[in-house]
C-alpha positions as CSV (number, residue, x, y, z in Angstrom):
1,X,0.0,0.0,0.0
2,X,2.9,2.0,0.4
3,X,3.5,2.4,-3.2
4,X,0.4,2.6,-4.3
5,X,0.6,5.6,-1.8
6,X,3.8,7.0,-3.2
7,X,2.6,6.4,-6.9
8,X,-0.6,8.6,-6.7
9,X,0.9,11.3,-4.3
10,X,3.8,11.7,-6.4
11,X,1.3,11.5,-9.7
12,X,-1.0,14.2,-8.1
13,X,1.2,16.8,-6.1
14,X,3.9,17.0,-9.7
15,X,0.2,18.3,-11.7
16,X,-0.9,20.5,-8.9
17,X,2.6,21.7,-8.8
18,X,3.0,22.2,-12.3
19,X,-0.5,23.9,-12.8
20,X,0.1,26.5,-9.6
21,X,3.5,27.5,-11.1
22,X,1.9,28.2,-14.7
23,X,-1.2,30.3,-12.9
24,X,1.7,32.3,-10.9
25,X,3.8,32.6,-13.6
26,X,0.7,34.0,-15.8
27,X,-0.2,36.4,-13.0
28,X,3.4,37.7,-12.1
29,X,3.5,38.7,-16.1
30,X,0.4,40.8,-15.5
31,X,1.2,42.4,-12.3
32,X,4.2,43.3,-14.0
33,X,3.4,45.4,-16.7
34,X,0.7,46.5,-15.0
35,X,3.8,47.9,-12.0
36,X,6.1,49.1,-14.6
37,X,3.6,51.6,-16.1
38,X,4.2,53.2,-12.1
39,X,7.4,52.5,-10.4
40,X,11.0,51.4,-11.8
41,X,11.9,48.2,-12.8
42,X,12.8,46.7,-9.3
43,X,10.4,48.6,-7.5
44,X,8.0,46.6,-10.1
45,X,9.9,43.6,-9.3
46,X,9.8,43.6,-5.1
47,X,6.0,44.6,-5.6
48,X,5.2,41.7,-7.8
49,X,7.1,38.9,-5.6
50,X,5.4,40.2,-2.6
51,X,1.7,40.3,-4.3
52,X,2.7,36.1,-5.2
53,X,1.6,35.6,-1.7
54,X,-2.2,36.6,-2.3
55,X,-2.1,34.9,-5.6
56,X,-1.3,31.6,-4.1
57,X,-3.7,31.5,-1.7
58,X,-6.2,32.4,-4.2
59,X,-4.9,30.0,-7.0
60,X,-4.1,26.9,-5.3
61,X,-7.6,25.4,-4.4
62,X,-8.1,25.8,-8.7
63,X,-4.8,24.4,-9.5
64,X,-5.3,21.4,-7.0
65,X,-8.5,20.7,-9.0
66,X,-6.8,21.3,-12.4
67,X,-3.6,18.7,-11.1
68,X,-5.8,16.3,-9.7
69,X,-8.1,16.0,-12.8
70,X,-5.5,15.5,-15.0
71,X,-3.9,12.9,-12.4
72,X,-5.8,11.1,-11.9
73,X,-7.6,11.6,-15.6
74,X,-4.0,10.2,-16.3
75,X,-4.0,6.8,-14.5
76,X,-7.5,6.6,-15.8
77,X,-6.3,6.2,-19.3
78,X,-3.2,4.7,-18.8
79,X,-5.3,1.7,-17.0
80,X,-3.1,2.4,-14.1
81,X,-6.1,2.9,-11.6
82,X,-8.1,0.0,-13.3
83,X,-5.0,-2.0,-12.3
84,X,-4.8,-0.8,-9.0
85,X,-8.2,-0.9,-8.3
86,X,-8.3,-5.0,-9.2
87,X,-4.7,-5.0,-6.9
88,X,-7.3,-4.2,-4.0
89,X,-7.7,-0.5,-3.9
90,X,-10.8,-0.1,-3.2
91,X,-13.6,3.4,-3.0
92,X,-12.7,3.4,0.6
93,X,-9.1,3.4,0.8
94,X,-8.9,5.8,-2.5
95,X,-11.2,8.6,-1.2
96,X,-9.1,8.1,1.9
97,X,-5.9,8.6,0.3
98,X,-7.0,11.8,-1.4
99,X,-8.8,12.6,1.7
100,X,-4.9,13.2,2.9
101,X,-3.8,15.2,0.2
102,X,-7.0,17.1,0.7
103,X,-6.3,18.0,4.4
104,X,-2.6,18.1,3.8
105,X,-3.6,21.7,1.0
106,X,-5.8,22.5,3.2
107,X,-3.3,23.0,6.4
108,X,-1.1,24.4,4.0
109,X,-3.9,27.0,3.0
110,X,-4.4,28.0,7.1
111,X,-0.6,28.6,7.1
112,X,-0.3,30.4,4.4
113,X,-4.1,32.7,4.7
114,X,-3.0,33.7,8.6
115,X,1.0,34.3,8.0
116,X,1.8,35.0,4.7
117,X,-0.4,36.5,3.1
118,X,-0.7,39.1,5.7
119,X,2.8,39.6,6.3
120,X,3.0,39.9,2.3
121,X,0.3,42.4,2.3
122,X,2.0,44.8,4.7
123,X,5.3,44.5,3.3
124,X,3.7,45.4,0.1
125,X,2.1,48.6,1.6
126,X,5.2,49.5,2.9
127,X,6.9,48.9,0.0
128,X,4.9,51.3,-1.9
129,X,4.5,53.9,0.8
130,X,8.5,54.0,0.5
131,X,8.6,54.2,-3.1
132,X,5.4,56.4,-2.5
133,X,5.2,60.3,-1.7
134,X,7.2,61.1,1.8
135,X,6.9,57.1,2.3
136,X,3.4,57.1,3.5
137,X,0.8,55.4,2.2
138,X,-2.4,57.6,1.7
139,X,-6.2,55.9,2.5
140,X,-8.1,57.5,0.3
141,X,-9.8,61.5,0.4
142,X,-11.4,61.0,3.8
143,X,-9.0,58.3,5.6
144,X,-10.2,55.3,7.6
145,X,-12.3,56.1,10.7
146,X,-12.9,54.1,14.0
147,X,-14.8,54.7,16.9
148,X,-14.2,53.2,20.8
149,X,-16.8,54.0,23.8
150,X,-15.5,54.5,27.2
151,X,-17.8,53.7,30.1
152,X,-17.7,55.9,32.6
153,X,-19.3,55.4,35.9
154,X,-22.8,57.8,37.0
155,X,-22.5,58.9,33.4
156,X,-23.3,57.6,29.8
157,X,-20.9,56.1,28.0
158,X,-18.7,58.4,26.5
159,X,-17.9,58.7,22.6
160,X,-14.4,58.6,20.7
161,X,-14.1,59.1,16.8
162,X,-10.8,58.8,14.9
163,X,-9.7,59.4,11.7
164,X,-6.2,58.2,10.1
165,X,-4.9,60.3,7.2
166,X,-2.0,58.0,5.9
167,X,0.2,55.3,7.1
168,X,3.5,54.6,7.7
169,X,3.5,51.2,8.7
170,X,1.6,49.0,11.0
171,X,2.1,50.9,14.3
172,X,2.8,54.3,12.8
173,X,0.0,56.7,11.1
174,X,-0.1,60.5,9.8
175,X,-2.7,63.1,9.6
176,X,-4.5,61.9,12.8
177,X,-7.8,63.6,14.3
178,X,-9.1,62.4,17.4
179,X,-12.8,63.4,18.5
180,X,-14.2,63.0,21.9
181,X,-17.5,63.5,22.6
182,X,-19.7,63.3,26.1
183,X,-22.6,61.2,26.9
184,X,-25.2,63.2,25.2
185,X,-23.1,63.2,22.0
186,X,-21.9,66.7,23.0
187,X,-18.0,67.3,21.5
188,X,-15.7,67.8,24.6
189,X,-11.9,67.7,23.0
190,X,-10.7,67.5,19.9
191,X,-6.5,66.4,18.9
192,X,-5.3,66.9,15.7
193,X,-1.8,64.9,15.4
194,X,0.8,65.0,12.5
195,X,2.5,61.6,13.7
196,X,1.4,59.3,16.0
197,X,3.0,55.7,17.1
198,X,1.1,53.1,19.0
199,X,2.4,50.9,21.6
200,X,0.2,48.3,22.7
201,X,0.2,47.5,26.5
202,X,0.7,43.9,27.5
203,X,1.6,42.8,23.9
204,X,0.3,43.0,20.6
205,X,-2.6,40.8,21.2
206,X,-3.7,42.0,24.5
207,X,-6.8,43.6,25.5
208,X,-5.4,46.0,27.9
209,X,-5.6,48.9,25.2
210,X,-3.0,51.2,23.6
211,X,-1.2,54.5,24.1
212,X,-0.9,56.7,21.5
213,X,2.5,58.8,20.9
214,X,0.9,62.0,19.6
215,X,3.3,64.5,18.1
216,X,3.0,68.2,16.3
217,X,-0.6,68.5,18.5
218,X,-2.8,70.6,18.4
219,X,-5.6,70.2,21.2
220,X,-8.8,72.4,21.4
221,X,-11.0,72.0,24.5
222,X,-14.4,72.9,24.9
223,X,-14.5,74.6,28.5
224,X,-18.2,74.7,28.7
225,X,-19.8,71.5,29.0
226,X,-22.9,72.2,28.4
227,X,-22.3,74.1,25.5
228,X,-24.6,76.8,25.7
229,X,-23.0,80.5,24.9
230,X,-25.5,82.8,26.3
231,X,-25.4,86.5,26.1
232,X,-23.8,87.3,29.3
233,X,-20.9,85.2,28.5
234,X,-20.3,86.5,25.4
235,X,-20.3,90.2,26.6
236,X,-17.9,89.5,29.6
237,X,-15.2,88.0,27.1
238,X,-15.6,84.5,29.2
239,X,-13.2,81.9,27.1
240,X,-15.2,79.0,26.1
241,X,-12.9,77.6,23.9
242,X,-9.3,76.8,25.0
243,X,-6.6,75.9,22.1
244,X,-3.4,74.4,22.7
245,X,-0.1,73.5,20.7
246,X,2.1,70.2,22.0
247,X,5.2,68.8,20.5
248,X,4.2,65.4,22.3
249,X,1.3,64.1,24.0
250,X,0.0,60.6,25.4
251,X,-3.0,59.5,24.5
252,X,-4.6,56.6,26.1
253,X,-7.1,54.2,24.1
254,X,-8.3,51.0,23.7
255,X,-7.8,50.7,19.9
256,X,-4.7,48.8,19.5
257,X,-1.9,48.7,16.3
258,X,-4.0,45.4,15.0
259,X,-7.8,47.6,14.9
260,X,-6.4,50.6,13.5
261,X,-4.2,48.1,11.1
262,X,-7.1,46.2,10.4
263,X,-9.0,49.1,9.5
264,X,-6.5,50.3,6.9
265,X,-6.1,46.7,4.8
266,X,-9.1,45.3,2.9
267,X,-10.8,42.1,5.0
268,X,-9.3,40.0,2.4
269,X,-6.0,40.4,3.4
270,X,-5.9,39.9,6.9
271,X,-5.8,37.0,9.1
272,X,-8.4,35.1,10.7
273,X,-7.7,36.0,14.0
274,X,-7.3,40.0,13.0
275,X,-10.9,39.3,11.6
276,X,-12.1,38.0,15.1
277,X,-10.6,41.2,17.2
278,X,-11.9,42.9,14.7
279,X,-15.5,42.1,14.5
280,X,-15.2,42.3,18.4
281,X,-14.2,46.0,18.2
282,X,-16.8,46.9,16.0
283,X,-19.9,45.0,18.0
284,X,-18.8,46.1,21.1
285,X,-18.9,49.6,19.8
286,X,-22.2,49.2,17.8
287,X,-20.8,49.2,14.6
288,X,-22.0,47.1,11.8
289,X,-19.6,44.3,11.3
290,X,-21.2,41.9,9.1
291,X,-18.6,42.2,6.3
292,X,-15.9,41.4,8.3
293,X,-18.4,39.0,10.1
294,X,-18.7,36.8,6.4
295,X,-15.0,37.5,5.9
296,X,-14.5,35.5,8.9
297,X,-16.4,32.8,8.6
298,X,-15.2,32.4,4.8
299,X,-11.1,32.5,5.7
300,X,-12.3,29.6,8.1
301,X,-14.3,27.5,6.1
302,X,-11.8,28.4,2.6
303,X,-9.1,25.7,4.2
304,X,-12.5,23.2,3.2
305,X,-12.5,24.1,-0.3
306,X,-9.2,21.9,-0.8
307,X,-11.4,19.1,0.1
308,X,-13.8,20.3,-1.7
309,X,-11.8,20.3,-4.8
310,X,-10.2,17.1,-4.1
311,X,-13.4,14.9,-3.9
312,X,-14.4,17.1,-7.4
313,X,-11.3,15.5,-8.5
314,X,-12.2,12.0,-7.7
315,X,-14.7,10.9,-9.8
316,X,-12.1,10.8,-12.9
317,X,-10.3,8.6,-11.8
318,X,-13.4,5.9,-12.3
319,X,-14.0,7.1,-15.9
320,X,-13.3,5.0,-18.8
321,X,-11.7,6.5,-22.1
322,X,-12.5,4.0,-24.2
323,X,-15.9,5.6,-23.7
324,X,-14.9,8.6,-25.2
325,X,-15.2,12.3,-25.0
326,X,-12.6,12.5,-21.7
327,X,-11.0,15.7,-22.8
328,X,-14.4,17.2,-22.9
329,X,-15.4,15.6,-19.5
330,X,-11.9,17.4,-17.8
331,X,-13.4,20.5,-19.2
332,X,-16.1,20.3,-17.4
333,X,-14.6,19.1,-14.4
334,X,-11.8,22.5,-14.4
335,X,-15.4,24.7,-15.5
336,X,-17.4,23.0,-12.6
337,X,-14.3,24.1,-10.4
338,X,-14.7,27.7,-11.6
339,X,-18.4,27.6,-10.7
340,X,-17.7,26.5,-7.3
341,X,-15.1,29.3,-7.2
342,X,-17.6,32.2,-8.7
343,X,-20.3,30.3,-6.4
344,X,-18.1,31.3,-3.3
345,X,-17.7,34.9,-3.8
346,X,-20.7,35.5,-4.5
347,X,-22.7,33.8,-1.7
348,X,-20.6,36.3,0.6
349,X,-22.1,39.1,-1.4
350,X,-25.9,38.0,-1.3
351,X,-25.1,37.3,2.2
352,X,-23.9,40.9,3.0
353,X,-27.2,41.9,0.9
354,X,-29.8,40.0,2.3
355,X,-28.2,39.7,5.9
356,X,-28.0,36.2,6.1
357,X,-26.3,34.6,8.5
358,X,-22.2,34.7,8.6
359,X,-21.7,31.0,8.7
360,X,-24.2,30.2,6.9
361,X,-23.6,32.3,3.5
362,X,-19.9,31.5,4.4
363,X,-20.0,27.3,4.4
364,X,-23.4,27.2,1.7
365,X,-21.0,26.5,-1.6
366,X,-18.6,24.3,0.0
367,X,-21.1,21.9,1.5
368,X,-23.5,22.1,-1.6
369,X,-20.3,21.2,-4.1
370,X,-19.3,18.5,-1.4
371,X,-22.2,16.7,-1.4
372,X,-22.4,16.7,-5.7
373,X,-18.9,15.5,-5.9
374,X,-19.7,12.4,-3.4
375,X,-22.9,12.1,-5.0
376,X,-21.3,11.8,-8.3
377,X,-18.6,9.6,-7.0
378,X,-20.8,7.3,-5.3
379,X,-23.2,6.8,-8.9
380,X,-19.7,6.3,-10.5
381,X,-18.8,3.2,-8.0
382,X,-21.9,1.5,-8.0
383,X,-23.0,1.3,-11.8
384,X,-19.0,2.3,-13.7
């Protein structure tokens, strides 16, 4: 059983390997002259090698499906399965042996969606915020804004908005206004910052909140708090507004490096755990999270599609081609991969419109495509 092991791994991991490399190759091209139309030759260069990490992650699942079909397609008309099916290799032990390759990709695809593609992401942003303007990266006309409430005790909970101009990289931003507003929505201070630095107390990942290394401040302070300028204020000259210059200021909050980072990369780039914090910033601060809710729940389930693809795969390997028409049957196999593929983006996008449940509009392809590959499997055993 060994070799019969070693024979269709080493049959089905050279096709996969051969297909992924073709599909990166083909997309490194594009992303190239797409880059060299904006940055020099090596600047192109770094920037393409660090977007191969996204590409993989999103290629892989389709060039598994591609390998494996024309694996095990292979051994199918080479009689090499016929033979090793009459050797004793039964519909057990060969969805079992896939099985392993499938859960083997899809390890791979956990390692490779929560480290590398998010470490390749940033060092992409910061690669093009140095070869930017100043070395910052800019996010957009109006920035990226969170909010945190503070509870306060005998009074509502208090209010804090922030906006982020530009980054620098994950733990230093630019352009940064800070809003703080009372319990009755009143606005109480407001901090404009040129640079700011974030140092996270207790570690990275902790809970314990943030403080904020303001510099180039300027702080205005409303001394009134119940804002209400009457007449005889206004004759007597009373200051109601106080405005301030600092070179440096703390600021404490409870919006750590990975929020505000989070905030600044799209949700497909981030990890699954920077999804989690995430969505728990945002409820907890009554802010609707759903896409990052779906985001979530898809980077969790995507490790399944590997599995998915894998028991698409299997059914070729009981065809005959002496029946005819197996070049036409692969296409459909590689087309009803794309399906599942098209059929996985956009479930997240009818979920985010018709507010259906994370999981649900999250795991609704893969189970659906997993059940019609062991469906079709199962025919194929019992009457091929």
């Amino acid at each position: 059983m060994n070799t019969v092991r070693k024979l269709i791994y080493r049959t089905v991991i050279k096709h996969v390997l051969g297909v992924t490399l073709a599909f990166s190759a083909l997309f490194f091209f594009i992303d190239f002259v797409d880059e060299i139309r904006k940055y020099s030759a090596l600047d192109s260069l770094v920037s393409c090698l660090y977007m191969q990490g996204q590409h993989f992650y999103d290629i892989f699942p389709i060039g598994l499906l591609i390998g494996a079909i024309m694996a095990l397609a292979g051994m199918a008309r080479t009689t090499e399965f016929t033979i090793l099916r009459t050797g004793g290799l039964g519909p057990g032990r060969a969805l079992s042996l896939l099985g392993v390759l499938g859960v083997s990709a899809a390890v791979l695809m956990v390692v490779v969606g929560n480290w590398a593609v998010p470490w390749t992401e940033q060092q992409l942003t910061l690669h093009k915020a140095q070869i930017g303007q100043r070395g910052t990266l800019k996010l957009g006309g109006s920035g990226t804004w969170l909010r945190e409430r503070r509870d306060i005790s005998g009074e509502a909970a208090h209010t804090v908005t922030v906006n982020v101009g530009s980054a620098v990289s994950d733990t230093e931003f630019g352009a940064v206004r800070i809003f703080e507003f009372d319990g009755q929505g009143r606005l109480q201070r407001r901090l404009f910052a040129q640079e700011a630095r974030i140092q996270p107390l207790g570690g990275e990942v902790s809970a314990q909140g943030s403080v904020w290394h303001l510099k180039g401040v300027t702080e205005v302070v409303w001394l009134s708090r119940e804002r209400q300028i009457d007449e005889q204020a206004v004759r007597s000259g009373a200051q109601l507004v106080r405005e301030s210059q600092h070179d440096s200021l703390a600021w404490h909050s409870s919006l750590t490096p990975l929020v505000v980072s989070a905030s600044v990369l799209p949700p497909e780039t981030m990890s699954t755990f920077a999804l989690w914090r995430y969505t728990e910033h945002l409820a907890s601060n009554a802010q609707a999270a759903q896409r990052y809710e779906i985001e979530f729940w898809k980077k969790s389930f995507y490790p399944l599609v590997c599995l998915v693809m894998v028991a698409l795969a299997l059914p070729y390997a009981y065809l005959h081609a002496r029946s005819g028409g197996m070049s036409l049957k692969i296409f459909g196999g590689v087309m009803l991969g794309i399906s599942f593929v098209l059929a996985n983006h956009i479930s997240s996008h009818l979920g985010l419109l018709h507010d259906w449940e994370p999981w649900l509009a999250a795991a609704a392809p893969s189970v659906l495509y997993l059940l019609l590959s062991m469906s079709a499997f199962a025919w194929l055993v019992r009457y091929r």
